[in-house]
Backbone as CSV, one residue per row, in Angstrom:
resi,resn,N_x,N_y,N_z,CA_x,CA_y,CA_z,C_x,C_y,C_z
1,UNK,-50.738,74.981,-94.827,-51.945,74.403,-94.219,-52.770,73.709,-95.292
2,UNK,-53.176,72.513,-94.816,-53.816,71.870,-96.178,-55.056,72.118,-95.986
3,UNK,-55.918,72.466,-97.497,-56.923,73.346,-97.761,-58.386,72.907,-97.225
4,UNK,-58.417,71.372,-96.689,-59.829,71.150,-96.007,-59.499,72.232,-94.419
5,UNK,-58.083,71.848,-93.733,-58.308,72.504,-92.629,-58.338,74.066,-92.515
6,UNK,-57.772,74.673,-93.560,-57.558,76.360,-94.006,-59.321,76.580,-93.883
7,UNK,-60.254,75.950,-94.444,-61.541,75.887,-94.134,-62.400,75.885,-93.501
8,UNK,-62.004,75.181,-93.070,-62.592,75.169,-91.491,-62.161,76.048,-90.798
9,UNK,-60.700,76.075,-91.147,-60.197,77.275,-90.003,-60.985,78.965,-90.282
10,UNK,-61.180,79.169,-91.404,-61.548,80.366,-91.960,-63.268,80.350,-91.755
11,UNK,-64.043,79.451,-91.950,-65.187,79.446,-91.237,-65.621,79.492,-90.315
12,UNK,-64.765,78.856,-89.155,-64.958,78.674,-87.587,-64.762,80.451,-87.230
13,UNK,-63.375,81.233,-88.124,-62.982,82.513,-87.571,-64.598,83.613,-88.075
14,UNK,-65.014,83.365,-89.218,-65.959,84.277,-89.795,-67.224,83.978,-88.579
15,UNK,-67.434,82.926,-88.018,-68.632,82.625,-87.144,-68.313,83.685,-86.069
16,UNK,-67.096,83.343,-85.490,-66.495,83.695,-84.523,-66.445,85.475,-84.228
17,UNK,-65.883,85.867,-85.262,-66.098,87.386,-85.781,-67.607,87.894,-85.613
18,UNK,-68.178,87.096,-86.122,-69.936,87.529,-86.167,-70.157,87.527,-84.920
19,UNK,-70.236,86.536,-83.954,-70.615,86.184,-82.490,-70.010,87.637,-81.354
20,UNK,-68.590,87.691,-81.680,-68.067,88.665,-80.918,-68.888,89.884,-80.982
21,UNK,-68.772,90.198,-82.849,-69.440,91.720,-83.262,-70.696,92.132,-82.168
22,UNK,-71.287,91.236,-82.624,-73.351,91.591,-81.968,-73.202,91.563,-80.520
23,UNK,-72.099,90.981,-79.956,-72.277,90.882,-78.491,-70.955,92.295,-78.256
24,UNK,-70.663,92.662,-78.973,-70.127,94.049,-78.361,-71.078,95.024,-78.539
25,UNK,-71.391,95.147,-79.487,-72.218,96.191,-80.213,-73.131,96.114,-79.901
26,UNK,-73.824,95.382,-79.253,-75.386,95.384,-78.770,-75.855,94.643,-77.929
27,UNK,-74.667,94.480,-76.805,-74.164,93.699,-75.515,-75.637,92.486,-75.664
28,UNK,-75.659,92.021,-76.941,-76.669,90.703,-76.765,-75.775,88.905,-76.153
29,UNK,-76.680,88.188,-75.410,-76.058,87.366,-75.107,-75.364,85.952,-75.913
30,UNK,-74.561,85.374,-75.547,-73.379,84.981,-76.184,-74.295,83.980,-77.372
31,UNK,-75.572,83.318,-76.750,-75.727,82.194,-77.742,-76.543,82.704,-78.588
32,UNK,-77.332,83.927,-77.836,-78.118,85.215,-79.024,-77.180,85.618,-80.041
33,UNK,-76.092,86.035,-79.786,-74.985,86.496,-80.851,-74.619,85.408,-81.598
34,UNK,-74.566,84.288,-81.581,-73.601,83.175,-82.034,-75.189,83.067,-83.296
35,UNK,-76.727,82.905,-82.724,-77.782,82.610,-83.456,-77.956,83.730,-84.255
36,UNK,-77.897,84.997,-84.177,-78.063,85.715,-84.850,-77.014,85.759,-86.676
37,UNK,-75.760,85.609,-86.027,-74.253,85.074,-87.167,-74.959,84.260,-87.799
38,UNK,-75.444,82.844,-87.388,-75.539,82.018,-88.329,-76.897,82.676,-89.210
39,UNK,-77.907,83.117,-88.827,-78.945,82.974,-89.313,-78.780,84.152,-90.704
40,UNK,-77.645,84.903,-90.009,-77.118,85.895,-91.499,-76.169,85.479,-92.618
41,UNK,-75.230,84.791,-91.875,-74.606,83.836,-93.112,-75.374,83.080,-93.423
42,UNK,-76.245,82.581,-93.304,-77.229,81.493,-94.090,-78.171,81.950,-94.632
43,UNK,-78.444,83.643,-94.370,-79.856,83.892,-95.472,-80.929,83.216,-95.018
44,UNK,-80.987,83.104,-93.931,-82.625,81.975,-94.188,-83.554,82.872,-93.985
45,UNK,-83.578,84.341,-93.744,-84.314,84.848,-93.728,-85.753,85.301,-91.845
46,UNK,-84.894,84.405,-90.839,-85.848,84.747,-90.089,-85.551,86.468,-89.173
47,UNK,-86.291,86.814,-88.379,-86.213,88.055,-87.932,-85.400,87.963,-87.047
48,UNK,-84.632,89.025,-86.953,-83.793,89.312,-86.133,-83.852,88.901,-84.327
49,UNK,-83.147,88.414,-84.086,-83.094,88.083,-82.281,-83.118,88.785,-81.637
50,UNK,-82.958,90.107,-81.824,-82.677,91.217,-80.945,-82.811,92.237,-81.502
51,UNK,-83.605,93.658,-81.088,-83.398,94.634,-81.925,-81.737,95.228,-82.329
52,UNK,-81.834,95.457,-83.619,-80.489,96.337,-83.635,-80.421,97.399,-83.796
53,UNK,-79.448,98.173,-83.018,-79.202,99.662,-83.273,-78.402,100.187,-85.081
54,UNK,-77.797,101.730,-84.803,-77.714,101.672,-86.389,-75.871,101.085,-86.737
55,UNK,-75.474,101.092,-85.101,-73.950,99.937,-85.211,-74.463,98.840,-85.711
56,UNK,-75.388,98.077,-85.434,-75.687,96.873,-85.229,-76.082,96.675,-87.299
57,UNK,-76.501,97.444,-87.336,-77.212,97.001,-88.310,-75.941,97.396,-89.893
58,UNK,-75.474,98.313,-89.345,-74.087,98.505,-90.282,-73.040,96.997,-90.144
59,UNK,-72.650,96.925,-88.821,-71.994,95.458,-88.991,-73.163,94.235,-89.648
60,UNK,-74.376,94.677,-89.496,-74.576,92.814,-90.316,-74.442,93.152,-91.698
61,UNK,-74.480,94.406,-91.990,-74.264,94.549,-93.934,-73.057,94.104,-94.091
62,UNK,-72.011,94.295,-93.212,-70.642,94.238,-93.635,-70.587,92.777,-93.124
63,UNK,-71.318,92.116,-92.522,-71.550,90.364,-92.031,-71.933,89.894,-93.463
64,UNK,-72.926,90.754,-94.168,-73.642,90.098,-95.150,-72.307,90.167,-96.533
65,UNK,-71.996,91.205,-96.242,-71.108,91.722,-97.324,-69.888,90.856,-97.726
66,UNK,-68.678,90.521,-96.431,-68.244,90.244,-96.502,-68.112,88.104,-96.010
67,UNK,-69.068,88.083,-95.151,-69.228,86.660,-94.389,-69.344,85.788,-95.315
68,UNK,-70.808,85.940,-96.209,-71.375,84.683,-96.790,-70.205,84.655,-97.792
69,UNK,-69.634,85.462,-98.106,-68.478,84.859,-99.316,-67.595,84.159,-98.869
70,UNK,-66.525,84.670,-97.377,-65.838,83.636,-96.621,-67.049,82.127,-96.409
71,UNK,-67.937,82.220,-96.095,-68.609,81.291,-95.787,-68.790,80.080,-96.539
72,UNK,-69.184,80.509,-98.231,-69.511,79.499,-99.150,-68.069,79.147,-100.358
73,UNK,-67.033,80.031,-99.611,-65.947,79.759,-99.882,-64.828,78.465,-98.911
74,UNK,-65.330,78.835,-97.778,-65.232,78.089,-96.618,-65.986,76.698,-96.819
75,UNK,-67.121,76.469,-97.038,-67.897,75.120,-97.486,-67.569,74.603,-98.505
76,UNK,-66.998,75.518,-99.837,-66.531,74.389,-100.746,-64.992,73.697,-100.875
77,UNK,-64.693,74.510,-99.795,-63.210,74.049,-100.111,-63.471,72.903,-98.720
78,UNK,-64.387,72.896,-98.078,-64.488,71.638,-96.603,-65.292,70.757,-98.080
79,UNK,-66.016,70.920,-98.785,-66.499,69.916,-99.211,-65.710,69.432,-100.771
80,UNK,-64.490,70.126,-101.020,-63.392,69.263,-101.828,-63.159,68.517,-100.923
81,UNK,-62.700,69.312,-100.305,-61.542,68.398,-98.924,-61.880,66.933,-99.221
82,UNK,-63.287,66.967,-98.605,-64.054,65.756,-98.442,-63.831,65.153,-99.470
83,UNK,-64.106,65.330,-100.758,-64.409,64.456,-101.951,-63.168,63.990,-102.641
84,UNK,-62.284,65.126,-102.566,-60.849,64.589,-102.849,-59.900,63.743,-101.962
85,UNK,-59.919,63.978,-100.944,-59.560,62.576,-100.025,-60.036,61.504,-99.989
86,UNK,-62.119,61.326,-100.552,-62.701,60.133,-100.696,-62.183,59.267,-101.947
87,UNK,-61.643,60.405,-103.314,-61.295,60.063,-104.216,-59.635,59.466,-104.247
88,UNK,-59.323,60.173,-103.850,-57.837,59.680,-103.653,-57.292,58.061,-102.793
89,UNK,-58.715,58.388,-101.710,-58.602,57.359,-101.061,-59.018,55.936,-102.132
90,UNK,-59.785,55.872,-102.724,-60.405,55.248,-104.058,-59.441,54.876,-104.769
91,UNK,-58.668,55.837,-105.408,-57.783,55.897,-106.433,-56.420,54.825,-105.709
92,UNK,-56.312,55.108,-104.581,-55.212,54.045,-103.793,-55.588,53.007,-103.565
93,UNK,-56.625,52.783,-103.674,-56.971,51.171,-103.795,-56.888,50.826,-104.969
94,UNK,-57.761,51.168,-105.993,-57.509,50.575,-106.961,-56.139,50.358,-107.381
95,UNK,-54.813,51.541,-107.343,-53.543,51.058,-107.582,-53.050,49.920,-106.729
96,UNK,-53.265,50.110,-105.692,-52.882,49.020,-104.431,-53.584,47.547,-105.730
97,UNK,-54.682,47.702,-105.641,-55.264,45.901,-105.910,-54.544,45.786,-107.187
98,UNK,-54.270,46.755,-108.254,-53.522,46.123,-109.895,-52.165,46.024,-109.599
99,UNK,-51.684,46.399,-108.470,-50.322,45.937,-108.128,-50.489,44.523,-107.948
100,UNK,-51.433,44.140,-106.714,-51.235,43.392,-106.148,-51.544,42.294,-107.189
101,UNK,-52.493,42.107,-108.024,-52.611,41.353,-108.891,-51.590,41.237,-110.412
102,UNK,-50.612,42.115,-110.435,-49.306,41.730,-111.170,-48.379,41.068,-110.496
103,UNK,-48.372,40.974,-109.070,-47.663,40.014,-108.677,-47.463,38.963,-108.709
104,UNK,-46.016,37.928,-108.848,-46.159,36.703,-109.005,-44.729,36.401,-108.458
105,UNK,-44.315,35.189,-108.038,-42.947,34.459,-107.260,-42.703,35.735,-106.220
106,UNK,-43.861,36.457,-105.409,-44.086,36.744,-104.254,-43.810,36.224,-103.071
107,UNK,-43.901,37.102,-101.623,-43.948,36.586,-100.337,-45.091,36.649,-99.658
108,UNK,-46.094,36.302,-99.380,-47.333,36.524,-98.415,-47.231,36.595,-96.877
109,UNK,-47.177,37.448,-96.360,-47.132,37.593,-94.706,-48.514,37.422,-94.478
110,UNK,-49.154,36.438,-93.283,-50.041,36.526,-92.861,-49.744,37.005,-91.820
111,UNK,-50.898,38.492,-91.088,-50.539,38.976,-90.047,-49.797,39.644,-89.885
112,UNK,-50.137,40.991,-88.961,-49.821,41.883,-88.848,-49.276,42.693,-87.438
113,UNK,-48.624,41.401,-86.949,-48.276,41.684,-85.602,-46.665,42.025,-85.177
114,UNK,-45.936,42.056,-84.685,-44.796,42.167,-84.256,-43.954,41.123,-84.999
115,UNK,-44.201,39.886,-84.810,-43.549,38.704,-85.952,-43.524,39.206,-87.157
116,UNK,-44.868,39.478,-88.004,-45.567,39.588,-89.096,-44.597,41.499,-89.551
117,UNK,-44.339,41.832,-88.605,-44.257,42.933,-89.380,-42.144,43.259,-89.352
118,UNK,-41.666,41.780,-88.271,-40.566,42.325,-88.543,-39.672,41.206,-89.522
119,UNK,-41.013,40.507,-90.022,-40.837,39.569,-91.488,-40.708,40.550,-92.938
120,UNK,-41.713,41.113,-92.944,-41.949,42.194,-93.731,-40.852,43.061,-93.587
121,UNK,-40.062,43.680,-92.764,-39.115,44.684,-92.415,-37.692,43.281,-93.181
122,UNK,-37.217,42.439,-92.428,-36.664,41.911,-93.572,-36.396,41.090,-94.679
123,UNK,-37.892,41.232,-95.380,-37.794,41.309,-96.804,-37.868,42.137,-97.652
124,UNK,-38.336,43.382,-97.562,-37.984,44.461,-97.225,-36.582,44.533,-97.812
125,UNK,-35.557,44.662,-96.814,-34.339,44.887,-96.905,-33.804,43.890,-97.682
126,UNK,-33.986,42.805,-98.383,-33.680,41.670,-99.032,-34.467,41.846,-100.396
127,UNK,-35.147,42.946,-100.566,-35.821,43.729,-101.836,-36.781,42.561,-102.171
128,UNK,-37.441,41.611,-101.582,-38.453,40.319,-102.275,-39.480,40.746,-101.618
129,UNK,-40.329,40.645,-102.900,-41.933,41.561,-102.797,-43.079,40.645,-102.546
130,UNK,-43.274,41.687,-101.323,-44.179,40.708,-100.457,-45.712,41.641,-100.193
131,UNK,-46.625,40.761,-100.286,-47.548,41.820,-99.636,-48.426,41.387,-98.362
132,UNK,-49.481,42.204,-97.653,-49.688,41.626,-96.173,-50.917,41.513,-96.356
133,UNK,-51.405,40.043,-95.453,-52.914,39.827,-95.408,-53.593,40.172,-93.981
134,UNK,-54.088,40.782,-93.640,-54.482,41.197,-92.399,-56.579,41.903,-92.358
135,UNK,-56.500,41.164,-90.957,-57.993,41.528,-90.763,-58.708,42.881,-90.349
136,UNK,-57.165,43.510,-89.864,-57.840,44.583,-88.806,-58.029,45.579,-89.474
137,UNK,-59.134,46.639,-89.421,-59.144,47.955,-90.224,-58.230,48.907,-89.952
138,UNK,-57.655,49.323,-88.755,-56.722,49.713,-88.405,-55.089,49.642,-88.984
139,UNK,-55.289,48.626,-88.960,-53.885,48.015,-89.529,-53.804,47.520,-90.679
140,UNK,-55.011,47.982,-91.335,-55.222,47.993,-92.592,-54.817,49.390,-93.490
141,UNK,-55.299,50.087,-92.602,-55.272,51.464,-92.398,-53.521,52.170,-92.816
142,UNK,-53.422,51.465,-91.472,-51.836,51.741,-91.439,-50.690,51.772,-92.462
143,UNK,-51.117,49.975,-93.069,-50.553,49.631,-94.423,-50.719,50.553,-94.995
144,UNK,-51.660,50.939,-95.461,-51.985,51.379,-96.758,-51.504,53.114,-97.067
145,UNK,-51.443,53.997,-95.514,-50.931,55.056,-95.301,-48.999,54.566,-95.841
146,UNK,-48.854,53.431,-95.401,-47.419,53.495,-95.672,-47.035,52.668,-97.048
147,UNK,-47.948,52.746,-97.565,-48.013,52.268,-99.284,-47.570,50.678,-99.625
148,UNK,-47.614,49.833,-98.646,-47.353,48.501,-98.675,-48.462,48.116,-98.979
149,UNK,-48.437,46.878,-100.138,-49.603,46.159,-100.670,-50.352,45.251,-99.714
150,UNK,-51.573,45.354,-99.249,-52.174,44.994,-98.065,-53.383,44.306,-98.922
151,UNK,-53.968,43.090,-98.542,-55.381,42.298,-98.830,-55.827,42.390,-97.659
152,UNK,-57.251,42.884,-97.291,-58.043,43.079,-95.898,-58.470,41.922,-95.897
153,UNK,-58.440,41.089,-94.870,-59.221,39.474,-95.006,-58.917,39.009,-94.016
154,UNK,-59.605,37.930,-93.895,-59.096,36.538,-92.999,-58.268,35.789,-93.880
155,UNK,-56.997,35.140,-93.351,-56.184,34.723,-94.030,-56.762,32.935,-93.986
156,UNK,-57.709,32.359,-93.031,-57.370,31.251,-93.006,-59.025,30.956,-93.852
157,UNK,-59.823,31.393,-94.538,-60.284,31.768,-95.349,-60.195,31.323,-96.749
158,UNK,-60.757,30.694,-98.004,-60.523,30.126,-99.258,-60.782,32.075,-100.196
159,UNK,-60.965,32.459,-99.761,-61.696,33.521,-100.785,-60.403,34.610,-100.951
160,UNK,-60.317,35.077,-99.566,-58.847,36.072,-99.327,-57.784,35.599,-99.607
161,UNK,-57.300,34.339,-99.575,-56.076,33.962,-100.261,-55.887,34.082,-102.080
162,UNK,-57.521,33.954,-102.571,-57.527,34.015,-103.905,-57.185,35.193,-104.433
163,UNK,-57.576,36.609,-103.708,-57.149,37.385,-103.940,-55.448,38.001,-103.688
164,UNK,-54.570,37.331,-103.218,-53.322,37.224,-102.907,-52.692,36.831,-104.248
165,UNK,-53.294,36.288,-105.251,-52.130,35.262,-106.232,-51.947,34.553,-105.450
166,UNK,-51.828,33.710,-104.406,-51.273,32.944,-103.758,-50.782,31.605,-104.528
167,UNK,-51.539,31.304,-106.118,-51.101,30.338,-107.014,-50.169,30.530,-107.615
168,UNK,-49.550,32.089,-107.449,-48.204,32.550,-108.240,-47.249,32.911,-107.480
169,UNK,-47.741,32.607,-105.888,-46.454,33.387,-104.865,-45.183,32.264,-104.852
170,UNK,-44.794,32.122,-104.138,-43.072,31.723,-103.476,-43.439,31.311,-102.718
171,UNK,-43.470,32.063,-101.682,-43.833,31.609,-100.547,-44.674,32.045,-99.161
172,UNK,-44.879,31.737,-98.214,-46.323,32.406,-97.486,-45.734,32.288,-95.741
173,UNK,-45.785,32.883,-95.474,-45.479,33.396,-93.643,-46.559,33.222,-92.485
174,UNK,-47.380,32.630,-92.315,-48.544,32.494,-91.472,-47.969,32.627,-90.023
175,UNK,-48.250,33.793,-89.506,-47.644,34.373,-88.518,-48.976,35.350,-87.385
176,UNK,-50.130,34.832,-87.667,-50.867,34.721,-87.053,-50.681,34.921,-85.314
177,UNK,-51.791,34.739,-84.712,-51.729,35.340,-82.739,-51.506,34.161,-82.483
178,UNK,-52.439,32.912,-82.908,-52.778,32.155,-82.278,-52.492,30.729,-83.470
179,UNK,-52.089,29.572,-82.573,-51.829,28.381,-83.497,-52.983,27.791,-84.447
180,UNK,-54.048,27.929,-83.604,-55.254,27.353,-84.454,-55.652,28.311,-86.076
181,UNK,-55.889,29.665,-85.782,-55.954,30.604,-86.967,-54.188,30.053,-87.717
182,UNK,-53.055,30.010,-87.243,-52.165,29.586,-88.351,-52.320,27.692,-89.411
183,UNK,-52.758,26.951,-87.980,-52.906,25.473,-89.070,-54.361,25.867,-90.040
184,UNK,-55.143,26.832,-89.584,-56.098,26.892,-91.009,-55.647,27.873,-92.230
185,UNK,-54.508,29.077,-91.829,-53.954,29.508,-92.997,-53.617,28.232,-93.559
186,UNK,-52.598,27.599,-93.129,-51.599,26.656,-93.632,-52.405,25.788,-94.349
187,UNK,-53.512,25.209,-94.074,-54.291,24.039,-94.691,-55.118,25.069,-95.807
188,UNK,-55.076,26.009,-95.771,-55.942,26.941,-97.090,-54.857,26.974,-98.086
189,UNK,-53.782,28.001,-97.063,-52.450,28.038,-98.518,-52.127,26.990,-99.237
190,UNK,-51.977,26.023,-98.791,-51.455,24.270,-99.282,-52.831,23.727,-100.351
191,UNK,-53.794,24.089,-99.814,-54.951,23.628,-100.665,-54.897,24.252,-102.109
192,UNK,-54.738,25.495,-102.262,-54.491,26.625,-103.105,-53.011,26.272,-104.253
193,UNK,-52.225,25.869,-103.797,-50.940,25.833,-104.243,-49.530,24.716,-103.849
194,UNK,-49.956,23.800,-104.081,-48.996,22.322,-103.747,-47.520,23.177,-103.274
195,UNK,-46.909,23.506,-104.587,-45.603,23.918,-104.596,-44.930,25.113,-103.115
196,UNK,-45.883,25.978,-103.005,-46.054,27.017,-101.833,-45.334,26.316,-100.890
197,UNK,-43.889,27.404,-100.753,-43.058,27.040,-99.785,-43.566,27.681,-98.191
198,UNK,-44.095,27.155,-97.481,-45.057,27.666,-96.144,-44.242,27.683,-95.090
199,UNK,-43.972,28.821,-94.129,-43.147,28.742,-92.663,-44.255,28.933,-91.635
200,UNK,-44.639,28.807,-90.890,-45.342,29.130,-89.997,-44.802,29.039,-88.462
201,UNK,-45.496,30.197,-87.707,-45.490,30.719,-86.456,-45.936,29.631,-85.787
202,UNK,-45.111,29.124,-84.252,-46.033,28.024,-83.338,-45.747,29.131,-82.382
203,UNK,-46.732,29.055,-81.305,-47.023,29.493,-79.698,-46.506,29.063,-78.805
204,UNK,-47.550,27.773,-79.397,-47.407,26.306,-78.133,-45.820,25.317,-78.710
205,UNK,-45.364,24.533,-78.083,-44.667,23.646,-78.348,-45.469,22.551,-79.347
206,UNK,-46.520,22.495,-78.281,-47.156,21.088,-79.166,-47.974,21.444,-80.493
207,UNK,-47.934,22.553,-80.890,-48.514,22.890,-82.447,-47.913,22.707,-83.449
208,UNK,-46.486,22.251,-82.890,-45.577,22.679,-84.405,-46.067,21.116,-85.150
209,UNK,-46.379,19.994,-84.833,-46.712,18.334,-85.874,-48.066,18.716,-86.070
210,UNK,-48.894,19.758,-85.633,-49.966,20.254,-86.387,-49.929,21.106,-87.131
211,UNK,-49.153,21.840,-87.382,-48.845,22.786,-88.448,-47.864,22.152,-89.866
212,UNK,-47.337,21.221,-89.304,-46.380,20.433,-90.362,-47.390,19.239,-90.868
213,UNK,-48.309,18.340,-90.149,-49.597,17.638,-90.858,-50.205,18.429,-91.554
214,UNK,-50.796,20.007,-91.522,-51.597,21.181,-92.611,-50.645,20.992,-93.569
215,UNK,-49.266,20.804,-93.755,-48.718,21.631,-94.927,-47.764,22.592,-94.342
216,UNK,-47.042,22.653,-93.846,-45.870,23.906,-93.497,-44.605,22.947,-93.900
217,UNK,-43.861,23.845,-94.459,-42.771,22.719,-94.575,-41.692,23.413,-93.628
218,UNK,-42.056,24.501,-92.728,-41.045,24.497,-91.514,-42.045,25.020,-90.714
219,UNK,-41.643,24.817,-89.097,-42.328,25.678,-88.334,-41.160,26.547,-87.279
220,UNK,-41.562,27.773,-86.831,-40.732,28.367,-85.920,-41.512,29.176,-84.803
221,UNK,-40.729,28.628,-83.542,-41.511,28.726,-82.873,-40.413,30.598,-82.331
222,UNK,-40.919,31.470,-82.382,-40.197,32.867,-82.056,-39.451,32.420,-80.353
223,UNK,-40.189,32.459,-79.749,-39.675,32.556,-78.262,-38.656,31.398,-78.160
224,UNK,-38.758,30.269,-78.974,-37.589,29.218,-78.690,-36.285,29.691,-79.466
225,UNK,-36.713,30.340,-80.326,-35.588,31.251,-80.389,-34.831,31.987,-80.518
226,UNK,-35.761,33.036,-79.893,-34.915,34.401,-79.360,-34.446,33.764,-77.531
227,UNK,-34.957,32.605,-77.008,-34.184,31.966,-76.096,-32.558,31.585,-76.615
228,UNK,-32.915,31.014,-77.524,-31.503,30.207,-77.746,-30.628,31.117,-78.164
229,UNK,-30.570,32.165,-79.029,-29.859,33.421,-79.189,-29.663,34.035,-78.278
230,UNK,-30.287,34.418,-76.916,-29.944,34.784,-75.606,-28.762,33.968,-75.159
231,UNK,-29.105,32.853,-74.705,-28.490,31.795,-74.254,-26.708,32.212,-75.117
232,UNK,-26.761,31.939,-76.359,-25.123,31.985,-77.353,-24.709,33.124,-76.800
233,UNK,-25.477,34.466,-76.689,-25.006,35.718,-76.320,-24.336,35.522,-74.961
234,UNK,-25.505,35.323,-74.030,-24.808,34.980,-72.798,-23.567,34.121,-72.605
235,UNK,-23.500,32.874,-73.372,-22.306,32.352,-73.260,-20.931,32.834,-73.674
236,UNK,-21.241,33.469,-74.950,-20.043,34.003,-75.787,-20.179,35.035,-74.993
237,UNK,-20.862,35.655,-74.596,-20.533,37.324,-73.584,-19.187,36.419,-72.096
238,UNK,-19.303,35.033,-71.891,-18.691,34.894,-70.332,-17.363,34.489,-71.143
């Protein structure tokens, strides 16, 4: 069990223990018992909620005795938890960004969608190191849980591409939702880097002589063809 949740778990049980005790022992009611627990693990000192008998008053020594130590043992290990996951989380960025900035004759995927990610899957398998530019926190998120070099940004943007190397990559994938967000990657990447070999995603039919006027020196449109690969299958299947 990893030690923020062992914490919680062991605090929630010591509350829990307290709440039961006072409401057996001195049939007080449930949210009387639950107020009374806290106000003894916390020391704050106010008077008791209820009179106690001499059960009552033997279990809060052994509340006092034994609780506040689960208790402030219980809080510091919830408040590593906290600080070492904030840190770690820290510490993975910074490795993430000095990676990303030793990179050079790179791949840039723009986007993080189904195209975008089964570009990444094979290059990937073709071992050429690529990293992903994407807006969403989520899927920022995601990256970064699965240790792929991720820039959070808008890709069609002058600022987020700078942070890419994009003057030292290979080449760039603008694979974007929509045609308009890909001809402004394309006209950023191209602005950035003459040489930048650019493919880009079309939707529409009629986007692809707008994406090739930005600067793409190919365009592909997915659905035309995973049609036409249907189509060979089907034929060679008759």
């Amino acid at each position: 069990m990893r030690p923020l949740l062992r914490a919680s778990v062991l605090l929630l049980a010591i509350v829990a223990a307290g709440t039961l005790g006072y409401h057996w022992i001195e049939g007080a009611a449930w949210w009387d018992s639950f107020y009374m627990t806290m106000i003894t693990l916390t020391t704050v000192g106010y008077r008791e909620v209820f009179p106690l008998s001499r059960g009552g008053e033997a279990f809060t020594v052994a509340l006092l005795a034994t609780g506040i130590g689960v208790a402030l043992f219980a809080a510091t290990g919830i408040a590593h938890g906290i600080i070492e996951g904030e840190l770690q989380e820290a510490l993975g960025l910074a490795r993430g960004s000095r990676r990303i900035e030793r990179m050079t004759g790179h791949e840039i995927v723009c986007g993080w969608g189904r195209v975008g990610q089964a570009v990444a899957a094979e290059l990937g398998r073709k071992e050429r190191p690529f990293l992903v530019v994407e807006r969403d926190p989520e899927r920022v998120r995601d990256l970064r849980e699965q240790h792929l070099p991720v820039v959070a940004g808008d890709a069609t943007t002058k600022k987020t591409p700078h942070t890419t190397n994009v003057e030292r990559a290979r080449g760039l994938v603008a694979c974007l939702n929509d045609d308009a967000h890909n001809v402004y990657t394309v006209l950023t990447a191209r602005s950035l880097n003459a040489s930048l070999h650019i493919v880009a995603r079309a939707a529409e039919p009629g986007a692809e002589p707008r994406l090739l006027r930005a600067g793409a020196n190919q365009v592909v449109n997915p659905y035309d063809l995973g049609g036409v690969r249907l189509a060979e299958i089907l034929v060679g299947g008759g």
